[in-house]
VEXVODREN-771908 format. One record per residue: residue number from 1; z, x, y of N, C-alpha, C, O, CB in turn. Coordinates in steps of 0.1 Angstrom, whole numbers, m for minus. Glycine has a CB too. Layout:
BEGIN
     k    n.zz    n.xx    n.yy   ca.zz   ca.xx   ca.yy    c.zz    c.xx    c.yy    o.zz    o.xx    o.yy   cb.zz   cb.xx   cb.yy
   NUM       Z       X       Y       Z       X       Y       Z       X       Y       Z       X       Y       Z       X       Y
...
REM end
This chain:
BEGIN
     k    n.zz    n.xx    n.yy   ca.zz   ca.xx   ca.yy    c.zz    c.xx    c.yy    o.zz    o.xx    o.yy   cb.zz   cb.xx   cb.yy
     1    m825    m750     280    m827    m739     290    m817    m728     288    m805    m731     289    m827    m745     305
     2    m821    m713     285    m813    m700     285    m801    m701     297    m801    m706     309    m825    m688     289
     3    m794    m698     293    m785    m693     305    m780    m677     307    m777    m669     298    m771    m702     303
     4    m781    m674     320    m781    m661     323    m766    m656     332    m765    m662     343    m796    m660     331
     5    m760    m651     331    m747    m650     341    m752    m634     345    m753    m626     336    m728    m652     332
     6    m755    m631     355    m757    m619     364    m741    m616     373    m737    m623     381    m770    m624     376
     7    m734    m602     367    m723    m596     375    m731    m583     383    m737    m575     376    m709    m592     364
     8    m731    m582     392    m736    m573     399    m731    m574     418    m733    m585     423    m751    m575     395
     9    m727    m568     423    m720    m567     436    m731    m562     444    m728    m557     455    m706    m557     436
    10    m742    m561     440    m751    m558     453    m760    m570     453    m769    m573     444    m759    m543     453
    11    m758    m575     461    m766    m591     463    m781    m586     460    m785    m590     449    m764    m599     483
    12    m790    m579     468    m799    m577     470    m806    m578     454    m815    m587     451    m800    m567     478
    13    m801    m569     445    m805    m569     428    m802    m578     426    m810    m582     418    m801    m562     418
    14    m787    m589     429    m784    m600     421    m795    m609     428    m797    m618     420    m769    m604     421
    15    m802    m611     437    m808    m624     438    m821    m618     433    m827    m625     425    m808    m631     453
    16    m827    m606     437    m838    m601     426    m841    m605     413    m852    m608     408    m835    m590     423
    17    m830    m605     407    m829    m611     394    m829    m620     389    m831    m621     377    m822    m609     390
    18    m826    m629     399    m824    m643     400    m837    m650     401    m841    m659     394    m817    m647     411
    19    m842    m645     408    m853    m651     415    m865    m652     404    m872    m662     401    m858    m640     429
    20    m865    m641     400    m872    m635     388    m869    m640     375    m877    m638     366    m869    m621     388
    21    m856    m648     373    m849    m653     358    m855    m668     358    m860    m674     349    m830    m653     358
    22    m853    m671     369    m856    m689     377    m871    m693     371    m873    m702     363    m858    m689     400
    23    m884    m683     376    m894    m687     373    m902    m684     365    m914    m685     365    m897    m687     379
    24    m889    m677     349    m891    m679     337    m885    m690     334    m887    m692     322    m888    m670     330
    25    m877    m701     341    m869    m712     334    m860    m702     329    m862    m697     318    m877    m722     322
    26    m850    m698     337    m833    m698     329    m825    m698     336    m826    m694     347    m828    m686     320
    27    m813    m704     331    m800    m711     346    m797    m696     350    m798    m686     343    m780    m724     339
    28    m793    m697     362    m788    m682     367    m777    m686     370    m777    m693     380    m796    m675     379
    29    m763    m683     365    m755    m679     377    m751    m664     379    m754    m654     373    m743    m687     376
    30    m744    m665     387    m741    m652     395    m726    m650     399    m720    m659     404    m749    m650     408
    31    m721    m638     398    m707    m632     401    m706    m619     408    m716    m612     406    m700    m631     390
    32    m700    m615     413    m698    m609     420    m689    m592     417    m688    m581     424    m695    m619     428
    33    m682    m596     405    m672    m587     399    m670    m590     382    m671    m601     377    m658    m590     409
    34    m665    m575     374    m665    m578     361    m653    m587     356    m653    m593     346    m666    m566     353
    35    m642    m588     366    m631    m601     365    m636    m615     366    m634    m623     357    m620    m601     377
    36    m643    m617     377    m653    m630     375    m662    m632     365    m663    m643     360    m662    m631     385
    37    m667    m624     361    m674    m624     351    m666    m628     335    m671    m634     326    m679    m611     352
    38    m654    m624     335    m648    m624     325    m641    m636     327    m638    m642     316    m641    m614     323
    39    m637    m640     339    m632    m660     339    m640    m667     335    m637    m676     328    m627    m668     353
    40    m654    m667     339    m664    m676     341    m666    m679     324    m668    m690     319    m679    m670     351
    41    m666    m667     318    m669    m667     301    m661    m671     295    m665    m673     283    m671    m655     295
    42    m644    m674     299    m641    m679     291    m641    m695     291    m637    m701     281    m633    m674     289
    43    m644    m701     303    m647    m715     307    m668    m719     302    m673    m730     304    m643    m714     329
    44    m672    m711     298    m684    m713     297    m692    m701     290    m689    m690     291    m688    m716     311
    45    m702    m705     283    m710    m700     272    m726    m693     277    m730    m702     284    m711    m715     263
    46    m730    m689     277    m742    m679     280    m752    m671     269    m748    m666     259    m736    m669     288
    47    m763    m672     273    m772    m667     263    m776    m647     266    m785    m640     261    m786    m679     264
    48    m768    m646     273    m773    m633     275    m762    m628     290    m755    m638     292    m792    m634     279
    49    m760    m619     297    m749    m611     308    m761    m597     311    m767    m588     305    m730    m605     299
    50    m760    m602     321    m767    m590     333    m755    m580     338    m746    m584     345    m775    m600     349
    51    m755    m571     335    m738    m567     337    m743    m553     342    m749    m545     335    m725    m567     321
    52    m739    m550     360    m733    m538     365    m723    m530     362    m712    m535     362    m731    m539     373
    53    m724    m512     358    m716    m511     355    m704    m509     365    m693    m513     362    m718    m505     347
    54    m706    m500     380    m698    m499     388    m695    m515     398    m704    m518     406    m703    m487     395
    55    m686    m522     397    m684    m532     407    m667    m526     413    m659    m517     410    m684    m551     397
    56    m667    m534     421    m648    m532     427    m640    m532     422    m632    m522     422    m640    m539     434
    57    m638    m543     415    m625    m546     408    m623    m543     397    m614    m535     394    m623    m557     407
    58    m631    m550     386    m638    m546     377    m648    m540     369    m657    m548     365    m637    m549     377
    59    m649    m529     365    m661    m525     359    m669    m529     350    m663    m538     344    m658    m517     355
    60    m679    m529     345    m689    m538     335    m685    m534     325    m682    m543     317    m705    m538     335
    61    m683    m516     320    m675    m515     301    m666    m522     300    m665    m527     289    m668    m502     295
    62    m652    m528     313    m639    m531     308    m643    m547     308    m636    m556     301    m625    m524     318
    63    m655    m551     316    m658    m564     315    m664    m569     301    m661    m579     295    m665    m567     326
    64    m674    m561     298    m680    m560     285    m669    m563     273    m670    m572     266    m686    m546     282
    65    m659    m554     272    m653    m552     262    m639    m564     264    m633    m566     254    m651    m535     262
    66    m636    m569     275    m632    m586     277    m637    m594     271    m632    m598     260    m635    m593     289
    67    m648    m598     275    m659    m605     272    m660    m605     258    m660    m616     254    m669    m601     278
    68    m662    m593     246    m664    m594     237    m652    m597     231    m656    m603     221    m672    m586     234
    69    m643    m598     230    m633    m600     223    m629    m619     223    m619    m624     219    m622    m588     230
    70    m638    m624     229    m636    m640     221    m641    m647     222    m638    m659     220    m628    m647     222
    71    m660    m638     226    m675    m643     230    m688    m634     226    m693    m625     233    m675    m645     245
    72    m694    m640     215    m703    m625     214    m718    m637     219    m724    m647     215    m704    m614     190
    73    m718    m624     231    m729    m624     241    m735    m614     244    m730    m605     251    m727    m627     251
    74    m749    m613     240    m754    m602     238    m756    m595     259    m759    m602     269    m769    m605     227
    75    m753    m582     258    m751    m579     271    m761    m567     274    m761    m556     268    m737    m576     274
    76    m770    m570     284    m773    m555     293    m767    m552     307    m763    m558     317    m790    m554     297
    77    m766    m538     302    m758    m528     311    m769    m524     324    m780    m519     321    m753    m513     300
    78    m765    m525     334    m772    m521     348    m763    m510     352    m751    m510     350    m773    m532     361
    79    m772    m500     357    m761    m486     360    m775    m475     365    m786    m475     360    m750    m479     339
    80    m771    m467     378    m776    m459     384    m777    m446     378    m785    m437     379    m771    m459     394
    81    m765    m449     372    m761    m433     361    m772    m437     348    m774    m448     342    m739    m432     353
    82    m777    m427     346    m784    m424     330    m782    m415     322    m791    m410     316    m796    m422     328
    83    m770    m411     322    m764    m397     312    m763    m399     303    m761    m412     303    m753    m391     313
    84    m762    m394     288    m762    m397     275    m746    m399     276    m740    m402     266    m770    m385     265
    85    m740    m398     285    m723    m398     280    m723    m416     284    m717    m425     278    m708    m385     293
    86    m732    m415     298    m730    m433     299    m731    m441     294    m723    m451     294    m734    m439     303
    87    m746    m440     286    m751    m444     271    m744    m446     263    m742    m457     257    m759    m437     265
    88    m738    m434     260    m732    m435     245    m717    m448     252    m719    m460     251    m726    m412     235
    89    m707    m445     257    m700    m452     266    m701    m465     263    m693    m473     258    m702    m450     278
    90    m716    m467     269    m719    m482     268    m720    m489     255    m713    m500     254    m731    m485     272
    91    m729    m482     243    m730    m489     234    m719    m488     228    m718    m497     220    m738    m487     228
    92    m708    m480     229    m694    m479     222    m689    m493     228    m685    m500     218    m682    m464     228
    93    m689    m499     237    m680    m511     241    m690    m524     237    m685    m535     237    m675    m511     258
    94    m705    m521     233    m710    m530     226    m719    m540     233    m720    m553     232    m700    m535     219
    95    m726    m528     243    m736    m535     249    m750    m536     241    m750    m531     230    m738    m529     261
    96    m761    m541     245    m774    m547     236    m787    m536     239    m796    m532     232    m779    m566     242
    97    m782    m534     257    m797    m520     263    m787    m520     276    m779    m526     281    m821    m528     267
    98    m792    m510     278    m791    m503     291    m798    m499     300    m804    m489     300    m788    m494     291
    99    m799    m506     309    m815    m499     316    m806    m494     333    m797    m498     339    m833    m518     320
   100    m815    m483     334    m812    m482     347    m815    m478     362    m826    m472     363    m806    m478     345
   101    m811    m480     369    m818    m484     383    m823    m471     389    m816    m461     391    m808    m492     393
   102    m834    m473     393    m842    m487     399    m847    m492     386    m843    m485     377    m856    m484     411
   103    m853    m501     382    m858    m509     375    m869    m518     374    m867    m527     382    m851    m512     373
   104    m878    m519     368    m887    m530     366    m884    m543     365    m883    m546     354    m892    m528     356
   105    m881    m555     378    m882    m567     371    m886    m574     357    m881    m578     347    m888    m571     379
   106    m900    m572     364    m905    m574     349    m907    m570     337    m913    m578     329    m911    m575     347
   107    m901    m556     334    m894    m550     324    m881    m559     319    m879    m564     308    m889    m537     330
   108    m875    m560     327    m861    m564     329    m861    m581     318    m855    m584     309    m857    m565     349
   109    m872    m588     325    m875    m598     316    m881    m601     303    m879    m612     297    m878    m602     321
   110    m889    m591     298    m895    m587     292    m878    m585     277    m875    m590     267    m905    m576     301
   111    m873    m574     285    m860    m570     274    m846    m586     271    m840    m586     260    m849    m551     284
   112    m845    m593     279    m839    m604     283    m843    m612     271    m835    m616     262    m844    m609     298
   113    m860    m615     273    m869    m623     261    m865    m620     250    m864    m629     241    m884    m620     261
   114    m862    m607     248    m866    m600     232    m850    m604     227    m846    m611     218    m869    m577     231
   115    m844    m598     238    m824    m596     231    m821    m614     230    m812    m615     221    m808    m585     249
   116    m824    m625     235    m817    m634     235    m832    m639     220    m827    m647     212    m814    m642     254
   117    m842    m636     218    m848    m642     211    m839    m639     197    m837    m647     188    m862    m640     212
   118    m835    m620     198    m830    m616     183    m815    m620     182    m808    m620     172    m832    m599     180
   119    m813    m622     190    m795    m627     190    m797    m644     183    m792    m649     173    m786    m627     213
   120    m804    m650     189    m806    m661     181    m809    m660     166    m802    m667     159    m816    m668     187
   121    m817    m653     162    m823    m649     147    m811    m647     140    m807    m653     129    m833    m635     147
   122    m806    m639     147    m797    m626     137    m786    m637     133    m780    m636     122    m788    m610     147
   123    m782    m650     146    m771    m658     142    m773    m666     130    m764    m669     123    m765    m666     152
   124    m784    m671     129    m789    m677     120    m790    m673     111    m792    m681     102    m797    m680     122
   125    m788    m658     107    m791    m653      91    m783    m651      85    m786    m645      74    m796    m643      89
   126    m763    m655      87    m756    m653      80    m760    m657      69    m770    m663      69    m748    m656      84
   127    m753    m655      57    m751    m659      46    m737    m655      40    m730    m646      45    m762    m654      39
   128    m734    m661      30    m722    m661      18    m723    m650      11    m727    m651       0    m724    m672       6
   129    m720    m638      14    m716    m625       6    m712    m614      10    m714    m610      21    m725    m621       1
   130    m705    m604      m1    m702    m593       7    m703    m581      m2    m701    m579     m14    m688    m593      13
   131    m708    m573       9    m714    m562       3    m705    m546       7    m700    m541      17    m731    m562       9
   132    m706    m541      m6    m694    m528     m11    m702    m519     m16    m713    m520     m22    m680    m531     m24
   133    m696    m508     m12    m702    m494     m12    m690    m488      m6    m687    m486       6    m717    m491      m5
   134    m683    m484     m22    m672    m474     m26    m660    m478     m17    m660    m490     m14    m677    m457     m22
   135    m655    m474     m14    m645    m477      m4    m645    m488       9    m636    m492      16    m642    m465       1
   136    m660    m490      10    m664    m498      23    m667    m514      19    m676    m516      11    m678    m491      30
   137    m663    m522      24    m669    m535      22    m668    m541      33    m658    m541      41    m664    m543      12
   138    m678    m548      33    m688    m559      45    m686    m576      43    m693    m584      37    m708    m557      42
   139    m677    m579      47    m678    m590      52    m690    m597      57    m687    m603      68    m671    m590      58
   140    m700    m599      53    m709    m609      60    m706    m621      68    m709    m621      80    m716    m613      53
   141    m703    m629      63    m696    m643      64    m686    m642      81    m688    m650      91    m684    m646      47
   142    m679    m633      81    m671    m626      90    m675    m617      95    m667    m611     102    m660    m623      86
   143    m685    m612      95    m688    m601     106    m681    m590     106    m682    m582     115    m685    m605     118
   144    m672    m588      91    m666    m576      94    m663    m567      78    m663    m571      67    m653    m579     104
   145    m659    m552      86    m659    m541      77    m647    m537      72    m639    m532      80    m665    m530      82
   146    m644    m539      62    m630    m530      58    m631    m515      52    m636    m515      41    m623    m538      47
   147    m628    m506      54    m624    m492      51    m609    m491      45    m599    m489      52    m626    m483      63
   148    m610    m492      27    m604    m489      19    m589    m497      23    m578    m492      22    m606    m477      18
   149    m597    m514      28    m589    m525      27    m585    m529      41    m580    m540      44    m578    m523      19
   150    m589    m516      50    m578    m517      68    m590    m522      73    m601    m517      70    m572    m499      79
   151    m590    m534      81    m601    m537      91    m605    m525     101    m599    m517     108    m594    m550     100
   152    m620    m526      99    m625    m519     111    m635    m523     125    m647    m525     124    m631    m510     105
   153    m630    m523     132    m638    m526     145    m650    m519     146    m650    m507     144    m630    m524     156
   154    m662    m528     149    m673    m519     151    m683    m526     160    m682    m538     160    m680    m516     137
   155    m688    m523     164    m695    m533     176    m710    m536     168    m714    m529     159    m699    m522     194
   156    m715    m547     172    m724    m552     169    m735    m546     160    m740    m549     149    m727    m556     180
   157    m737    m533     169    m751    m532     165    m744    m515     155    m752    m509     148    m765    m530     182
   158    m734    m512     155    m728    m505     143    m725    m513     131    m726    m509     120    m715    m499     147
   159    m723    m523     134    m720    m532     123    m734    m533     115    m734    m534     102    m715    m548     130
   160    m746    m533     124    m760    m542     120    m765    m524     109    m766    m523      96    m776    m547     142
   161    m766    m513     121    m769    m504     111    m764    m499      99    m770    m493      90    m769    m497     116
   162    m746    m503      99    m742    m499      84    m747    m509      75    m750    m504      64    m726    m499      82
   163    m750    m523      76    m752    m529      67    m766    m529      63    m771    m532      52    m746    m540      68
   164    m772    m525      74    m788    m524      71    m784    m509      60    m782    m513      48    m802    m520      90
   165    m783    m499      62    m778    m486      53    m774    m488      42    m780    m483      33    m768    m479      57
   166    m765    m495      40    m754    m501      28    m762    m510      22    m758    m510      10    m739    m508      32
   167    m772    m517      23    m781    m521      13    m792    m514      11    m799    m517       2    m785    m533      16
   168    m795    m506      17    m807    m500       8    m803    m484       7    m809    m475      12    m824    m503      18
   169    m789    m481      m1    m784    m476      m6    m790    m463     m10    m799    m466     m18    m781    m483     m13
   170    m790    m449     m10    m805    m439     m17    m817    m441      m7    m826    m433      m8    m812    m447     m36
   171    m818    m450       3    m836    m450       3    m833    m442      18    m823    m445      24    m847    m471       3
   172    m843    m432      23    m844    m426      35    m847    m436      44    m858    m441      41    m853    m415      34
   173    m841    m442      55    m848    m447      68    m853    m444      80    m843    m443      88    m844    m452      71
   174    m861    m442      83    m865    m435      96    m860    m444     111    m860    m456     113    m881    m433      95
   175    m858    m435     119    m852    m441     135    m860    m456     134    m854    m466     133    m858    m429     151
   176    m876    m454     134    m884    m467     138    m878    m477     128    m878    m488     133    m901    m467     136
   177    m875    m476     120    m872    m488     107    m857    m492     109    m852    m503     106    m873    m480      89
   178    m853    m484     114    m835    m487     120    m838    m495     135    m833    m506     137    m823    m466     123
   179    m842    m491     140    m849    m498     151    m850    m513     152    m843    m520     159    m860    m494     150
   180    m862    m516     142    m867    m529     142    m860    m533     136    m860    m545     137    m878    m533     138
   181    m850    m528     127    m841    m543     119    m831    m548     125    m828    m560     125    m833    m540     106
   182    m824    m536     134    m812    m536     145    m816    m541     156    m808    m549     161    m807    m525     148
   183    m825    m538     161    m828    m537     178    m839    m550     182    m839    m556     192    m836    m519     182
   184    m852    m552     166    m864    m560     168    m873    m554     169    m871    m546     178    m864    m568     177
   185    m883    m553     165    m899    m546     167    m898    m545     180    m890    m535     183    m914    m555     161
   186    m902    m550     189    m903    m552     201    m893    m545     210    m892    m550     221    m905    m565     203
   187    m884    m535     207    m872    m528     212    m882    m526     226    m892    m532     226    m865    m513     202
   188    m878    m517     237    m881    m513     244    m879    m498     244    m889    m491     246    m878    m520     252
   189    m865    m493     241    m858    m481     239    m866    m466     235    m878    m466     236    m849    m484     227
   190    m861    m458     232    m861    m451     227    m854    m447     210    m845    m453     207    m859    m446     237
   191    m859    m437     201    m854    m436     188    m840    m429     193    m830    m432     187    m864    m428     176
   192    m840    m422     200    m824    m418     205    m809    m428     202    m798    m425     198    m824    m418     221
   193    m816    m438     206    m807    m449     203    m799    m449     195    m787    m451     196    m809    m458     201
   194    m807    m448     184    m800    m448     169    m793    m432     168    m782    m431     164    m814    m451     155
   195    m799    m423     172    m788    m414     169    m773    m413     176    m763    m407     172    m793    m401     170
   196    m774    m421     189    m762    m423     197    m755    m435     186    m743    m434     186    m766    m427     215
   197    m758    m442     181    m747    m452     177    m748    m447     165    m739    m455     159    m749    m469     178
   198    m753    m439     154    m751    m434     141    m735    m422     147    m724    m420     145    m769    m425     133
   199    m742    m420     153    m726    m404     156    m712    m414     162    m702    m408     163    m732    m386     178
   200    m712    m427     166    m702    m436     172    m700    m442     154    m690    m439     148    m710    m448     188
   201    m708    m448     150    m705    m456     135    m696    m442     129    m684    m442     130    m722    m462     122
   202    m703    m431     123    m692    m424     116    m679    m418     125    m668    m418     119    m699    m412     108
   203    m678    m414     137    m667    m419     140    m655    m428     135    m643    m424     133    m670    m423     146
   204    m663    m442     134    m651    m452     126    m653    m453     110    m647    m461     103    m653    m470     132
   205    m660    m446     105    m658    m445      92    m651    m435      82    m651    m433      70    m667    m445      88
   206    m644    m430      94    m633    m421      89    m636    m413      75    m645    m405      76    m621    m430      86
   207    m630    m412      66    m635    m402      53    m646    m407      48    m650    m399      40    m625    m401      41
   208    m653    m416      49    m669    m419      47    m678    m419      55    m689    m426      55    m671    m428      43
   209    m673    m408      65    m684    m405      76    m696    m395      69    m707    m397      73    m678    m397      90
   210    m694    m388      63    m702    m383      53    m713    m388      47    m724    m383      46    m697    m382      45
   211    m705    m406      41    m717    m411      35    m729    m413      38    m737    m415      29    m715    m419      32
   212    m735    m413      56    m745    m413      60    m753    m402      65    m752    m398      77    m743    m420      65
   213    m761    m397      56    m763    m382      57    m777    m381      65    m785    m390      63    m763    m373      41
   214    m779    m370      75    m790    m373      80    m801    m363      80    m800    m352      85    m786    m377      92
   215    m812    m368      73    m824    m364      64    m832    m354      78    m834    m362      88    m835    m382      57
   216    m834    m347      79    m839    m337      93    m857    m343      87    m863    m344      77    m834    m313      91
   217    m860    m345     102    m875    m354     106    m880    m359      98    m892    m359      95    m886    m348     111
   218    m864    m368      90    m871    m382      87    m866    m395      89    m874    m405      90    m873    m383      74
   219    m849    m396      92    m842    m403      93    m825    m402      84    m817    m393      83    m850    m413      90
   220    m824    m413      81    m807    m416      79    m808    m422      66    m817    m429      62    m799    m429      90
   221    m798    m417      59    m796    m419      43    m783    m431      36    m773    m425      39    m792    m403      38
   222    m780    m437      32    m762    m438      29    m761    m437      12    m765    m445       4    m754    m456      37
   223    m753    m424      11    m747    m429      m3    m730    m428      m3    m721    m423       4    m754    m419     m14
   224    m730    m435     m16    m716    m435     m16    m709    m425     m17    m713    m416     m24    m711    m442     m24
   225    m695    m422      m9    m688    m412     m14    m675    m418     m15    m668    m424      m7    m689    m401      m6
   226    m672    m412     m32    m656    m422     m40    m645    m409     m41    m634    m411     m45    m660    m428     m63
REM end
């Protein structure tokens, strides 16, 4: 059975949610704050975090970004706010979707289904290799990027788009194709998405921010630059 941990401080959505998680079959628990949230995770394991971003104590980015640092759980962000600054915010600390309120229950479950089905997939597909392009190399195995030997931090789904890029090296990709490899056919989102976490990835690619050049109404490119 899924397990679901809901942080949210307004009872009324948290039992909403609940109620609604229950009679899809998935354990619910519930907290009240992003500090609770961040004890409970490290005593216990979860297939997915329902995560508000304004609570009391703790906020859901600083809980998020707790959380990820010695548990990768894929997370949606709940938030009243829908500003592209919030957005981008969010996926910088390495949330999965964002939806925000008011909201569709059954939306809500619907994105829940998709993110905990592709988070399963994706863990499953490691393999033994690593992949370089010029100064950049990918750790697969480890989950991680080095830039010209210095470890680089990158959140999930920056991680997912450079390496989707970095293998198909030369070839144009379009938002929808960056989409489904990163996100799952079944995204809910918008193609925006991808340009908010393409402008966050070169960010951390420092003098090879370049390398991903972006093709006007068609998509995203990567070539090397030495």
């Amino acid at each position: 059975m899924p397990k679901i941990l809901i942080a949210d401080d307004e009872t009324d959505i948290s039992m909403l949610i609940k109620r609604y998680a229950e009679r899809e079959g998935y354990e619910v628990t519930s907290v009240e704050d992003g500090s609770d949230a961040i004890e409970i995770c490290k005593k216990e394991d979860f297939d997915i975090i329902i995560m508000d971003v304004m609570m009391p104590d703790t906020d859901g980015f600083t809980a998020c970004r707790k959380i990820h640092e010695t548990k990768d759980i894929p997370v949606i962000m709940l938030s009243a706010r829908g500003t592209e600054y919030d957005k981008l915010f969010g996926f910088e600390v390495g949330v999965d979707d964002y939806v925000t309120k008011p909201f569709s229950p059954k939306e809500l479950m619907a994105r829940i289904k998709v993110i905990i089905k592709r988070h399963s997939v994706t863990a499953e597909k490691k393999n033994d290799s690593i992949v370089k392009a010029g100064g950049i190399e990918i750790d697969i195995p480890g989950h991680t990027v080095y830039i010209d030997g210095e470890k680089t931090d990158l959140t999930a789904k920056e991680y997912g788009i450079l390496l989707y890029l970095v293998r198909n090296k030369g070839i144009v990709l379009s938002r929808d194709q960056i989409l489904n490899e990163v996100w799952g056919y079944d995204y809910f989102g918008d193609d925006r998405t991808v340009d908010w976490q393409i402008k966050l990835l070169r960010g951390k690619l420092g003098k090879y921010r370049d390398s991903v050049h972006t093709i006007r109404g068609a998509g995203y490119k990567f070539e090397d630059k030495n």
